[in-house]
N, C-alpha and C positions, 0 to 999 in steps of 0.2 A: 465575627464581631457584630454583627449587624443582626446576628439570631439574637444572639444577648441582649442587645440593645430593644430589641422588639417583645423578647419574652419582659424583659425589666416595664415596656410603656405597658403592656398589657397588666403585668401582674397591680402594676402602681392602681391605673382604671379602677381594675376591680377591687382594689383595695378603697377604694375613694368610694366605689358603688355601693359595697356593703356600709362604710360609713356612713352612707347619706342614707340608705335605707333602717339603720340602726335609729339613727340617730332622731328622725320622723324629723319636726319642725327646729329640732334643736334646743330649744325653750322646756323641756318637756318629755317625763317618760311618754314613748309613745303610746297612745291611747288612752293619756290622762289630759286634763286640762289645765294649764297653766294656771293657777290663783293662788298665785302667791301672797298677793293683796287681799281677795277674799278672806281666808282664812286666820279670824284674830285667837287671843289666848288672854282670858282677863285672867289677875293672878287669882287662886285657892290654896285651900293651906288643907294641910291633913289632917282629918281630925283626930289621928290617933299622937299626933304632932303637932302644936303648933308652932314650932321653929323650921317645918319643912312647908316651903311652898315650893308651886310651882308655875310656873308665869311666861314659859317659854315654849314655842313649838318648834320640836326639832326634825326637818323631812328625810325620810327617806329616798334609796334610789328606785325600787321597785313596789311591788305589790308586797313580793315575795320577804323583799325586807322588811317591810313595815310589818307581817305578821310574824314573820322570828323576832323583832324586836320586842313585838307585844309578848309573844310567849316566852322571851327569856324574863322580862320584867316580872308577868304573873306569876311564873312560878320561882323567880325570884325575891318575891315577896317587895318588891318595888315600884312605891308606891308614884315616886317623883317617875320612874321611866315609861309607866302606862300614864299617865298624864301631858307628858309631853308630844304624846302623839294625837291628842281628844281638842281640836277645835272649839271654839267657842259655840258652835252649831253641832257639835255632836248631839247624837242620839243613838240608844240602845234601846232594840226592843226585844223584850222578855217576854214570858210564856202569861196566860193567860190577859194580854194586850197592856200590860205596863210597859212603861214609856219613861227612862232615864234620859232626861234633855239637857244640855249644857254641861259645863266643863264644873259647874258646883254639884250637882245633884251626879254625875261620873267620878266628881274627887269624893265623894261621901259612898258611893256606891264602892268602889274599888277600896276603898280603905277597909274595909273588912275581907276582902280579899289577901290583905298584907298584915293582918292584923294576928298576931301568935293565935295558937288554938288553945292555947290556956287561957288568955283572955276570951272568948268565943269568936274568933275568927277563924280564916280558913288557909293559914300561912301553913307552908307544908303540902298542900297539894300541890301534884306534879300533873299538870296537863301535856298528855304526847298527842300527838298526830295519828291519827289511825288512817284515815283518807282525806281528797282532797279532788276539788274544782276548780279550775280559773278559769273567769270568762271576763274577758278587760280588768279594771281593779277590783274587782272583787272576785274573795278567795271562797268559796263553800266550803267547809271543813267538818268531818267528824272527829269525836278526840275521845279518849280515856281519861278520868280525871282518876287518880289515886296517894294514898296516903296511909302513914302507918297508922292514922288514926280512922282512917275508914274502915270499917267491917269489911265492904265490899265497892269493888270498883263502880262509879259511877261513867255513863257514857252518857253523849251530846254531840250535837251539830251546830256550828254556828257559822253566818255569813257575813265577812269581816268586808265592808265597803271602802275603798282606798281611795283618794283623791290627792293630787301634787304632792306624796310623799305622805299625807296622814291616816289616819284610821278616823274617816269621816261619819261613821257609822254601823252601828254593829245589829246582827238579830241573832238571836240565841235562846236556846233551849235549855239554859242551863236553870237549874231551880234548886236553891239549897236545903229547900224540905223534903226534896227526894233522897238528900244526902242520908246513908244507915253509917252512922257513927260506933266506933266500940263502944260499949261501956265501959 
C-alpha cells in the first residue's frame, strides 16, 4: 500500500512539474508577451462590402494557431477572419520595400485577396504549406499558391510574426504581378 501511495505522490509531482513548466508564467503562451492592453483594433469595413466590418481582435492559443487560422481565412476567401487577427499596429512588408501599416491599409490590401476572380481578385487560390521554421512566435514558411485560374503554380516564403495570440506582422514575397493567369 505504501508503494502506491509513493508511486501516486511522485507521479501527482511530476505531473504539477510539467504543468509549471508548460505553462511559463501562466499570463502567456510561453515565449510571447502578455499585451493584451497593447494590442487595440479600430473598426474597418471591407471594401468589397460595406455592411461587413470588422472591429474586433480575436487571439489565439499558439503561433501555430494563429497561422492555420490565417490560412484557413485566406484561402477561404474571409475577409472578417484575416482581419481579426491584424492589430492596430500591424504591418506587412512586401517585395520591393512596400510597407502595408495598420488594420485600414491591411483591410484594403486583403480584400482583394477575397475578392472573386471574376471581379479581378484573387479568391480561389489555395495556399498549402510546403515548409516551415519556428523560432518563438514567429513562423518562416514556404508555400505553393494555386488555382484553376492559374496557368501555373506560383511559390513564396513569408514570415508570419505572432505576438499574445495575433499576427503582429507579416514579410512576404508574395507579388501578384508574378501571378501567370489562364487566358
Amino acid at each position: 500500500m505504501r508503494r502506491i501511495g509513493l508511486v501516486a505522490l511522485v507521479t501527482v509531482a511530476l505531473l504539477a512539474s510539467a504543468v509549471a513548466v508548460y505553462a511559463g508564467n501562466g499570463k502567456a503562451v510561453p515565449g510571447w508577451n502578455s499585451n493584451s492592453d497593447k494590442y487595440t483594433a479600430i473598426a474597418v469595413t471591407n471594401p468589397n462590402n460595406a455592411a461587413e466590418v470588422s472591429d474586433t481582435l480575436v487571439r489565439e492559443m499558439t503561433p501555430d494557431a494563429v497561422l492555420a487560422q490565417h490560412m484557413e481565412a485566406l484561402n477561404g476567401c474571409d475577409w472578417k477572419g484575416l482581419m481579426q487577427q491584424y492589430p492596430d499596429t500591424y504591418e506587412l512588408r512586401l517585395t520591393k520595400g512596400a510597407i502595408v501599416t495598420g488594420r485600414t491599409e491591411a483591410a484594403a490590401t486583403f480584400a482583394g485577396f477575397v475578392k472573386s476572380h471574376a471581379e479581378g481578385g484573387l479568391c480561389g487560390i489555395t495556399f498549402t504549406e510546403v515548409s516551415r521554421q519556428v523560432t518563438g512566435g514567429t513562423l518562416a514558411v514556404s508555400w505553393k499558391a494555386d488555382s484553376s485560374f492559374l496557368k501555373e503554380p506560383y511559390y513564396g516564403s513569408d514570415a508570419y510574426i505572432t505576438d499574445d495570440g495575433l499576427m503582429v506582422s507579416m514579410v512576404s514575397t508574395f507579388d501578384d504581378k508574378e501571378l501567370v493567369f489562364k487566358p
